[in-house]
C-alpha positions as CSV (number, residue, x, y, z in Angstrom):
1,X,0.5,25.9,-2.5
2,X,0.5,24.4,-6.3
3,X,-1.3,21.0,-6.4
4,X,1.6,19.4,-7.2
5,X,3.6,20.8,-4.5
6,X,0.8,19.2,-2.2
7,X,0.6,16.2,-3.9
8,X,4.2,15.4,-3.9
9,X,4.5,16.6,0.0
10,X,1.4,14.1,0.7
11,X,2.9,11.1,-0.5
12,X,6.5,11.3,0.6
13,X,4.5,11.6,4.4
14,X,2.5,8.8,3.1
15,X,5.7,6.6,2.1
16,X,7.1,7.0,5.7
17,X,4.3,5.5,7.2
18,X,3.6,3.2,4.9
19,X,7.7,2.2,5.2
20,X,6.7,1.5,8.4
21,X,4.0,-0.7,8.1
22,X,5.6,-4.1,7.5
23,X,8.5,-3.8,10.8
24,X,5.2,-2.8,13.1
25,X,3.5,-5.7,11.4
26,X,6.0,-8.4,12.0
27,X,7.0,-6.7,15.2
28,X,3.2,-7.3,16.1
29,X,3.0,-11.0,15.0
30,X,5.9,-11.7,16.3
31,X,4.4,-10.8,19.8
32,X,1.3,-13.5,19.4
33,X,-1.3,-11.2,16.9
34,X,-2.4,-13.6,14.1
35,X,-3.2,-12.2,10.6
36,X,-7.1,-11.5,10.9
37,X,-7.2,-9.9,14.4
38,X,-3.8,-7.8,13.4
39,X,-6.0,-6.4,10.0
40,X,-9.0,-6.1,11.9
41,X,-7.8,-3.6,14.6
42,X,-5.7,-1.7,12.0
43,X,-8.6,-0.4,10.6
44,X,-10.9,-0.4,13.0
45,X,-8.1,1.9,14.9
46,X,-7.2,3.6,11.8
47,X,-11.0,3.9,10.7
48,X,-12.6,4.9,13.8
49,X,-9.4,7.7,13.7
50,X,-10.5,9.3,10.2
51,X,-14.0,9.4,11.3
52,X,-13.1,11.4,14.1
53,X,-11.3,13.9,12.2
54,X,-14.0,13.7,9.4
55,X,-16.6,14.9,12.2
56,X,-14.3,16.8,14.3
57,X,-13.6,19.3,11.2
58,X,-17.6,19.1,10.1
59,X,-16.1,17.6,6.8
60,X,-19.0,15.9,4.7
61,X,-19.3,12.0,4.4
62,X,-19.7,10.4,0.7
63,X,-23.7,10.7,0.0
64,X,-25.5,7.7,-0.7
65,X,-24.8,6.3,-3.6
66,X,-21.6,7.5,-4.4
67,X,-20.5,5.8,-1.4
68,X,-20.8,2.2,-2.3
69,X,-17.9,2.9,-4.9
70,X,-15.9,3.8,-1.8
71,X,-17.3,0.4,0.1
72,X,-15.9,-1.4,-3.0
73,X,-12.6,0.2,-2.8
74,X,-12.4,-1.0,0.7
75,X,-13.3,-4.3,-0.3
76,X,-10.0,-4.4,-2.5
77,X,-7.8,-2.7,0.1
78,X,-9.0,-5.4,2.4
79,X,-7.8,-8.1,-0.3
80,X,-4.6,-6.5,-1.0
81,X,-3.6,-6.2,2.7
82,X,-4.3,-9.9,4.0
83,X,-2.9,-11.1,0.7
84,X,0.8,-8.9,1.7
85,X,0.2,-10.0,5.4
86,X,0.5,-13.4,4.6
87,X,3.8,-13.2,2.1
88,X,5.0,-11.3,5.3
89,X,4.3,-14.1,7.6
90,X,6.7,-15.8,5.3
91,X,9.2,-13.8,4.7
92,X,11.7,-10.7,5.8
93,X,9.9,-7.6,6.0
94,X,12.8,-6.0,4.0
95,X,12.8,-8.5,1.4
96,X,8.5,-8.2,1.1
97,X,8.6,-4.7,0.9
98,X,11.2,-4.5,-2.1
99,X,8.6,-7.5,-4.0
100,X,5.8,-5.0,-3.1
101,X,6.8,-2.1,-4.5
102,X,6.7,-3.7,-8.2
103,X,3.5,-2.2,-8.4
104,X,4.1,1.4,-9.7
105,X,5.4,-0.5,-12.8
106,X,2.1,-2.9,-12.4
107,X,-0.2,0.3,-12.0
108,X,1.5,1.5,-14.9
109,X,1.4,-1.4,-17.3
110,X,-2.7,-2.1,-16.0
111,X,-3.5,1.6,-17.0
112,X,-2.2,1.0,-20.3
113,X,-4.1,-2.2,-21.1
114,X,-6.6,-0.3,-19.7
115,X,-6.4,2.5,-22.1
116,X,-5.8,5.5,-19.5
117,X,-2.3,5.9,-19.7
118,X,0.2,5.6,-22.3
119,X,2.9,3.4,-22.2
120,X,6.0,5.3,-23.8
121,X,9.4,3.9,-24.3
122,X,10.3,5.2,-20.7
123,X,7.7,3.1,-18.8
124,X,8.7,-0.5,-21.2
125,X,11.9,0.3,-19.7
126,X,10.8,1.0,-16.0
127,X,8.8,-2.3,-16.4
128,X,11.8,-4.4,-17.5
129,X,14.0,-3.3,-14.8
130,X,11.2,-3.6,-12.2
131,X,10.6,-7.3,-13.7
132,X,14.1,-8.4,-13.9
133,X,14.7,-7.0,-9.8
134,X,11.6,-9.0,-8.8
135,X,13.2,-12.1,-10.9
136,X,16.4,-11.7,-9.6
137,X,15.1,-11.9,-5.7
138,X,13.3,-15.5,-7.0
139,X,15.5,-17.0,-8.8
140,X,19.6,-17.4,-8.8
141,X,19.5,-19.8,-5.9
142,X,19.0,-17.5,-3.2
143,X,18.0,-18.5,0.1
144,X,15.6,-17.7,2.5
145,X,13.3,-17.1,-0.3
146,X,9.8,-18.4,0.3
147,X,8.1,-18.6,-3.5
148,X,4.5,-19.3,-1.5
149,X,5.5,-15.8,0.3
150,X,6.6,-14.0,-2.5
151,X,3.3,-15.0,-5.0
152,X,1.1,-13.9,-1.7
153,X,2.8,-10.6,-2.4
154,X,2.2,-10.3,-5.9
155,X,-1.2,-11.2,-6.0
156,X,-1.2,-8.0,-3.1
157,X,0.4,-6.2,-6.2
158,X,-2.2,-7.2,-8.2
159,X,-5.1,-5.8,-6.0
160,X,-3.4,-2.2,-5.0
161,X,-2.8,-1.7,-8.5
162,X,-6.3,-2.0,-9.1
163,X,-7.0,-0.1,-6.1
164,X,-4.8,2.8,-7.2
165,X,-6.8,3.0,-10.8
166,X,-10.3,2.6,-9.5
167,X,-9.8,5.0,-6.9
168,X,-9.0,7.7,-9.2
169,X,-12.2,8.5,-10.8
170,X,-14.3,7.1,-7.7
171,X,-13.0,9.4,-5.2
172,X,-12.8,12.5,-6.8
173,X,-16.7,12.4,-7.2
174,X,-17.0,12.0,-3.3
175,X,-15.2,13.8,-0.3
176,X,-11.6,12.5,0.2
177,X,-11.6,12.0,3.9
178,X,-15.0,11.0,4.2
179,X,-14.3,8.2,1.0
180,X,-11.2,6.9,3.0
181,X,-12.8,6.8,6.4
182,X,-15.9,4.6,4.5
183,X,-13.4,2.3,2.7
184,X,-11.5,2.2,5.6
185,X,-14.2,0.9,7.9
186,X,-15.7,-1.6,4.8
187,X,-11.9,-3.4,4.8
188,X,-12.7,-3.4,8.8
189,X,-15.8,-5.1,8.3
190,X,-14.8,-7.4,5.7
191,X,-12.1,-8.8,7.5
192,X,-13.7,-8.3,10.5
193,X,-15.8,-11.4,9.9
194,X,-13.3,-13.5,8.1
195,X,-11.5,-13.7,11.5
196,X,-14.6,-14.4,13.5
197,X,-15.4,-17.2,11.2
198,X,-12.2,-18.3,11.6
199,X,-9.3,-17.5,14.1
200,X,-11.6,-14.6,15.9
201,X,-10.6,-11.6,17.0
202,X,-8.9,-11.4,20.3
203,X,-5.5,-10.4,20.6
204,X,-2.8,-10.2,23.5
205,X,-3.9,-8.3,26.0
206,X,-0.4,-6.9,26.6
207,X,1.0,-3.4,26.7
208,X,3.7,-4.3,23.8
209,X,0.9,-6.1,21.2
210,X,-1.6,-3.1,22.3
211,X,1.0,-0.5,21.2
212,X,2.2,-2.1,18.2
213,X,-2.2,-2.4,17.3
214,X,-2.7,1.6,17.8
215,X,0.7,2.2,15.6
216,X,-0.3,0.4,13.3
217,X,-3.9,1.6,13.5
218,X,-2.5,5.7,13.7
219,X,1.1,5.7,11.9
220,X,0.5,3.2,9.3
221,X,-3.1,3.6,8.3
222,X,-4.8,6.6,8.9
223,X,-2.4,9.2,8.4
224,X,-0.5,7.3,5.0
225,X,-4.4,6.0,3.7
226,X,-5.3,9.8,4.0
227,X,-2.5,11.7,2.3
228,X,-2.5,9.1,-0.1
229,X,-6.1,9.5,-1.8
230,X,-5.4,13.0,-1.0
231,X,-2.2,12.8,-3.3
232,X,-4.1,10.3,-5.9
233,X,-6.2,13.7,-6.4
234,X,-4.0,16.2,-6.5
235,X,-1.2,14.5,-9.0
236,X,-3.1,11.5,-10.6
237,X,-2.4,7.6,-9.6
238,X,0.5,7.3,-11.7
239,X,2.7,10.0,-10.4
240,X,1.7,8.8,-6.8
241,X,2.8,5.6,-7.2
242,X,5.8,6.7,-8.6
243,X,6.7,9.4,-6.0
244,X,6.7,6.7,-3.4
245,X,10.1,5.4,-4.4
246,X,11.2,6.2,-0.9
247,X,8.7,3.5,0.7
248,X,11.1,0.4,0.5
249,X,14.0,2.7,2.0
250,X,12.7,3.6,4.8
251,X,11.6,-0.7,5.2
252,X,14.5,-2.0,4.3
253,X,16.6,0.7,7.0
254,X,13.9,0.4,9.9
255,X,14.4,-3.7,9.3
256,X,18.0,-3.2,9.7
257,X,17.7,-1.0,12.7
258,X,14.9,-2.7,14.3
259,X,14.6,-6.4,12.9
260,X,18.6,-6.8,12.2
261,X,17.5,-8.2,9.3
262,X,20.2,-8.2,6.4
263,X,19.5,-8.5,2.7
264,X,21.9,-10.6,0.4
265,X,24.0,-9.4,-2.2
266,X,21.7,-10.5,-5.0
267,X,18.4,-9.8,-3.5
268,X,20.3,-6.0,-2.5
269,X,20.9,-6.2,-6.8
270,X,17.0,-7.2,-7.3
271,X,16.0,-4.1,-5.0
272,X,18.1,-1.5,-6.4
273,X,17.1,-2.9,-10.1
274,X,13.4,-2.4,-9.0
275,X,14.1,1.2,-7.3
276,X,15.7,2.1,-10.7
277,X,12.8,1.2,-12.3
278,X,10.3,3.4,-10.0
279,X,12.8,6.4,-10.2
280,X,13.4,5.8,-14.3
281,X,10.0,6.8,-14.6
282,X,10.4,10.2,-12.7
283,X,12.5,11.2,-16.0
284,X,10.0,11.0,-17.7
285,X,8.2,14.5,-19.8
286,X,5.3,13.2,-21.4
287,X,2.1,14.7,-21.1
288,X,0.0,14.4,-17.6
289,X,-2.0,11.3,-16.8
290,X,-5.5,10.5,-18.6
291,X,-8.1,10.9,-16.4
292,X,-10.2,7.7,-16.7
293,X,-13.6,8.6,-17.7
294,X,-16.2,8.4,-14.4
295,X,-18.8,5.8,-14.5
């Protein structure tokens, strides 16, 4: 199989489970799990899972050094999630999800002023109609729009994209699964303490909360953390941001079904402005990604 082939086939499974992270999230805080204990068993769950497969299939861990650039990465995944837990706290899981996936457009626009990736006429474009859905959920005078909610999810924006360009020439110097299981268990730790010096970590001992913790852990984290990198490597950060156009679907349809939530007209208009966006850069045929230069 072509490396794009894989690529492609890695993120679109990675997009479902990611589509399903925020319903299983508010379904979960919904049932009593506060913000730091919910993060905190996600990865420990979805860690503890890639290890297992890591050792189970005698893959190699990251050596030594080369591992602490996979500690930082976790550091920033750990940033970008509590900083999207919290807008989602606030507001539809729908509506969050659309505000979230600004950030192929954000990846794009950092990896220019980065000097990576060119930014052609195509990508201006993708930005403006990303910008203008994301402006277009704010403003308008639509209700049930929580601004505090919203800027928690950019600044979760902020982080991935930075996430998505650093991981690209960190990763490929150390083994894929063995880099996500590491960065997977430093967000554990991270967070791990932020909610024992504050809320702790105890959750509702309840079959529904429990269920909801290991879904989250499984469906939503290891499997769509894994083919992610995996798809970072095989097709470059910017095509795998973009192939993930499907992500917001599947949220926005497993809200309806499972949340009965219901989008506006105009915040329907902001979303489908900000999938055009993501798919208006698929047209583009300009050469391949730049790969940033390793450290």
């Amino acid at each position: 199989m072509k490396p794009e082939t894989r690529g492609t086939l890695a993120i679109v499974g990675s997009s479902l489970g990611y589509g399903a992270l925020a319903v299983l999230a508010k379904l979960a805080l919904e049932a009593g799990v506060g913000v730091l204990p919910l993060l905190t068993w996600r990865f420990l769950i979805g860690g503890a899972l890639v290890w297992l497969f890591v050792l189970g299939t005698g893959r190699p861990a990251p050596p030594g050094a080369r591992a602490a650039g996979a500690v930082g990465l976790g550091v920033l995944y750990a940033g970008n999630s509590f900083a999207f837990m919290i807008g989602l706290e606030r507001l539809p899981a729908s509506l969050a999800s659309l505000v979230f996936f600004t950030y192929p457009a954000v990846t794009v626009l950092l990896a220019r002023l980065l000097g990576t990736e060119p930014l052609s006429a195509t990508r201006v474009l993708s930005l403006a109609l990303a910008t203008s859905g994301c402006a277009l959920i704010l403003g308008g005078g639509l209700t049930g729009v929580d601004p505090v909610g919203v800027a928690w999810v950019l600044l979760g924006v902020a982080l991935i994209s930075a996430f998505i360009l650093a991981s690209h020439p960190i990763l490929s110097r150390v083994p894929p699964l063995g880099g996500t299981a590491v960065l997977l268990s430093t967000a554990a730790a991270v967070l791990g303490l932020a909610a024992l010096a504050t809320t702790g970590v105890g959750v509702p001992l309840a079959p529904r909360p429990v269920a909801l913790l290991v879904a989250l852990g499984l469906v939503s984290t290891a499997v769509p953390v894994t083919l992610f990198l995996l798809g970072i490597q095989w097709i470059g950060p910017g095509r795998a941001s973009i192939l993930s156009t499907m992500e917001p679907v599947v949220t926005v349809a497993l809200a309806a079904i499972v949340l009965d939530e219901r989008l506006s007209g105009g915040q329907l208009l902001g979303g489908a402005l900000i999938l055009a966006g993501v798919a208006w850069l698929r047209l583009e045929r300009g050469p391949p990604d730049v790969e940033p230069h390793a450290p």
